[in-house]
N, C-alpha and C positions, 0 to 999 in steps of 0.2 A: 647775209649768210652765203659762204662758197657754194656755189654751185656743184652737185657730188657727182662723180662719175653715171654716164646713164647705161644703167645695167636692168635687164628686164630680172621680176625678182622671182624665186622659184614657185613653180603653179602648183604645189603640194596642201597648202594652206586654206581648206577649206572652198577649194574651187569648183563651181556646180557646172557652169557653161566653156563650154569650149573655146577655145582661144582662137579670135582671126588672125590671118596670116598675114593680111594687108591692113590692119589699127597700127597707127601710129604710138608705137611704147614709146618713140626714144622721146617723146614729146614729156611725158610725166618720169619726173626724175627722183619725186621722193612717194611718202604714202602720203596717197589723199585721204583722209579722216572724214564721214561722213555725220554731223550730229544734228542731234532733234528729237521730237518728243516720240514717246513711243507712237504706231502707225503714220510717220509719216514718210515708211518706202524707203527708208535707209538698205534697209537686208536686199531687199527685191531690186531696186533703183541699182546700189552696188553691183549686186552681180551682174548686170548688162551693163554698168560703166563700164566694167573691169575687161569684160567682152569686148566693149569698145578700144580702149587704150592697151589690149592686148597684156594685160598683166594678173597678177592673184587677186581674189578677192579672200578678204577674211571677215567674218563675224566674229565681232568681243565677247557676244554672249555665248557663241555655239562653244569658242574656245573655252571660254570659265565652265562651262558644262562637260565639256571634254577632259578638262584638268580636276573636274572636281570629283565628276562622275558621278552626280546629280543636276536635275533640271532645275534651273533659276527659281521656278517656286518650290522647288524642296530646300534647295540653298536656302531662302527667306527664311524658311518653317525651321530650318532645323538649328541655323546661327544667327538669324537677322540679317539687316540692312546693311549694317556694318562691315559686317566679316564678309556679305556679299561684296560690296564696294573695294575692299583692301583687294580681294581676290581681282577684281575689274582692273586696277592700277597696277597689278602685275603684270597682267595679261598685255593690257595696252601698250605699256612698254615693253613687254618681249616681242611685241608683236612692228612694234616702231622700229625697233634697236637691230630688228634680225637683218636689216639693210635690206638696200633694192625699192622699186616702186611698188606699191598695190593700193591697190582700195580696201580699206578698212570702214564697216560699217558699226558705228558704238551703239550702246545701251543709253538711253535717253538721259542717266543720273553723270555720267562719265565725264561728258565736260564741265560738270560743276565742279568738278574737284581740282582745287589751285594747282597741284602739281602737274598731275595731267594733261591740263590745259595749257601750263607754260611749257609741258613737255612738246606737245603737238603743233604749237607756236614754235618752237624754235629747230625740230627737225621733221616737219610735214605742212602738209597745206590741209587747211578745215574749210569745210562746206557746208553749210546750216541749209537740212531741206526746211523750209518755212513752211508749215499749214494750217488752216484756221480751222476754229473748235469743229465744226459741223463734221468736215473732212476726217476729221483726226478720230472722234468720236463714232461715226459710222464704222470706220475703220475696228477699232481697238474693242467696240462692243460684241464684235464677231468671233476675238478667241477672249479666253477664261487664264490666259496664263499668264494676266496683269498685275503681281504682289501690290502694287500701288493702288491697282484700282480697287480693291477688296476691302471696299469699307461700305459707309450706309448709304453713299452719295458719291457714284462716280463721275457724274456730270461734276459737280463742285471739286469734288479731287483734281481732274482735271483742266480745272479753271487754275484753281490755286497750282498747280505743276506748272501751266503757261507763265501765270505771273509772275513764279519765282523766275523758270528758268528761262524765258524769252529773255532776257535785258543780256543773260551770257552768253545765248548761242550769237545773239546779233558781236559778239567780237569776233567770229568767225573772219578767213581770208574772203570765204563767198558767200551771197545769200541769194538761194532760188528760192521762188517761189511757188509750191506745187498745189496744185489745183483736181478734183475729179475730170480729170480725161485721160486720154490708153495710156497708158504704161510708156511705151516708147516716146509717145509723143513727150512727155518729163523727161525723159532720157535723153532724147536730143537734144533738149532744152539744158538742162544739166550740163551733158556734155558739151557744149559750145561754149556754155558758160565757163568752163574750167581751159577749154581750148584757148579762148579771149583774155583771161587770167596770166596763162601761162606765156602767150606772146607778151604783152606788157610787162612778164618780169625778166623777160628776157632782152628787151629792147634796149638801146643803149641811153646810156642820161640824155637829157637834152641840154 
């Protein structure tokens, strides 16, 4: 894929933290796509990438919420899963297509959808945060605003969410792996890893 102009992309887009003035943007030339199951620090991990590499971050779901003007679990309640998801696949590509780099942090269901994903594959780079049950589920048992998890078993819901969706996200360009320790300490981790990434696609053939 051409290489596109590197242009840092406008900080309008749902940006919480402040931009440095010394992060290397020209370094990230498209959107970095972050995916994974819900709690595993896409939203939160995002917005300090974004800090780092000096460009927007955006949330898929804040945006569908924004466009809809209801919260993801009135979305569910009010049209389903379905109309939720159509609405997700708009979002991600307007949010792909509006050029320039950012971090984009998706909704856990997002890269399963073939279009999506070949979208994301051919003009951005994907990052699978990887976290195992224990992590993911401490996590996610702390808010209530899981559509997914609102059944009679949310341990085995999200067993069965891993098993579907781990074998997808593993086609991501990167896979970290994140673990319980501080926040930044993932974030640098992350960030090297996507630093590492982007020199090898820039190196010349051998």
């Amino acid at each position: 894929m051409a290489a596109r102009p590197t242009t840092q992309a406008s900080l309008t887009e749902s940006q919480s933290e402040t931009v440095s003035e010394t992060t290397p943007a020209v370094l990230l030339t498209q959107p970095l796509v972050l995916v994974g199951l819900m709690g595993a620090g896409k939203s939160s991990i995002g917005k300090r990438l974004a800090s780092r590499f000096g460009v927007a971050f955006a949330d898929a779901d804040t945006e569908i919420e924004k466009a809809a003007g209801r919260t993801i679990p009135e979305i569910f309640e009010a049209f389903g899963e379905e109309e939720f998801r159509n609405g997700e696949r708009r979002v991600i590509r307007r949010l792909i297509e509006s050029g320039g780099p950012r971090v984009l942090a998706t909704g856990g269901g997002a890269f399963m959808a073939d279009d999506t994903r070949a979208l994301i594959k051919a003009e951005a780079t994907s990052l699978w945060l990887k976290a195992d049950f224990e992590t993911l589920f401490e996590r996610v048992s702390k808010r209530s605003n899981r559509p997914l998890l609102k059944t009679a078993d949310p341990k085995a819901t999200l067993r069965e969410l891993m098993q579907k969706r781990y074998p997808v996200y593993a086609e991501a360009d990167l896979v970290v792996e994140t673990f319980r320790v501080p926040i930044e300490e993932t974030v640098d981790k992350v960030y090297h890893a996507v630093l590492d990434h982007l020199a090898r696609e820039a190196a010349p053939p051998q």
